[in-house]
N, C-alpha and C positions, 0 to 999 in steps of 0.2 A: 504494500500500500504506500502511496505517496503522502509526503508532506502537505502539508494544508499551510496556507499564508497563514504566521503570526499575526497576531490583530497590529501591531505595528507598521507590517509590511503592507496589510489590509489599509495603513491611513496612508502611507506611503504611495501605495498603487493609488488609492480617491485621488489624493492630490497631482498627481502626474496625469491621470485621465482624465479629471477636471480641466486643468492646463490645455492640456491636447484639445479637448474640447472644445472651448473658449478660442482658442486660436484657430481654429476648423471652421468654425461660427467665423470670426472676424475677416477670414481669406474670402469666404465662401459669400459675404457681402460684399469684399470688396470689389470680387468678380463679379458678382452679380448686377455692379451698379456700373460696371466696367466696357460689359460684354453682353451681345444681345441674348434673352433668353429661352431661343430654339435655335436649332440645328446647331451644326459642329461648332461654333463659336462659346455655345453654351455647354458643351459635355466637361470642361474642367471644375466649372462651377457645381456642376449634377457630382462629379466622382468627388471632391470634397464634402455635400453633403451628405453622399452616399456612406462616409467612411464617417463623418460627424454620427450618423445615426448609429455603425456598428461601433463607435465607442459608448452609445447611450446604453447600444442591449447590454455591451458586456460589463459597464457597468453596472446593470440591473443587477447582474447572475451575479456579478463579484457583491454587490450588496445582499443576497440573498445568502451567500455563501458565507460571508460572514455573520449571518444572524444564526444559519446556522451553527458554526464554529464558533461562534466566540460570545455566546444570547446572555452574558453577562456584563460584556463590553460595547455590545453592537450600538450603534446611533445610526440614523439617517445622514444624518451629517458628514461620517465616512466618505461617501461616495460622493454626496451631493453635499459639500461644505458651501455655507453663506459666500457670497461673494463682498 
């Protein structure tokens, strides 16, 4: 059986996927306010939110996973910290 993230590596991972996030979000406007939004002009702005959204799921799963692991430590805040 594997390791499971410590709940520390668990704030560790929020904050770094948070980050990624936020800056996925801010590319993904900048292009969008940049570039028209169909056809080939608009697929960089599409694959940015496209990769914005699989950091949302795996966030989910990484916050589920920690309430599993660690249901004495777990916050919502983890994954999703205040800005």
């Amino acid at each position: 059986m594997k390791p499971k993230l410590t709940f520390e590596e668990h704030v560790e991972m929020g904050k770094a996927l948070a980050s990624l996030r936020h800056e996925l979000q801010r590319r993904h406007v900048q292009l969008a306010n940049a570039y028209p939004q169909s056809g080939l002009p608009a697929r960089p702005a599409k694959k940015l939110e496209q990769a914005k959204r699989a950091i949302e799921e795996a966030r989910d799963e990484l916050e589920n996973a920690l309430f599993r692991e660690h249901p004495d430590r777990a916050e919502t805040t983890v994954y999703y910290p205040h800005s």
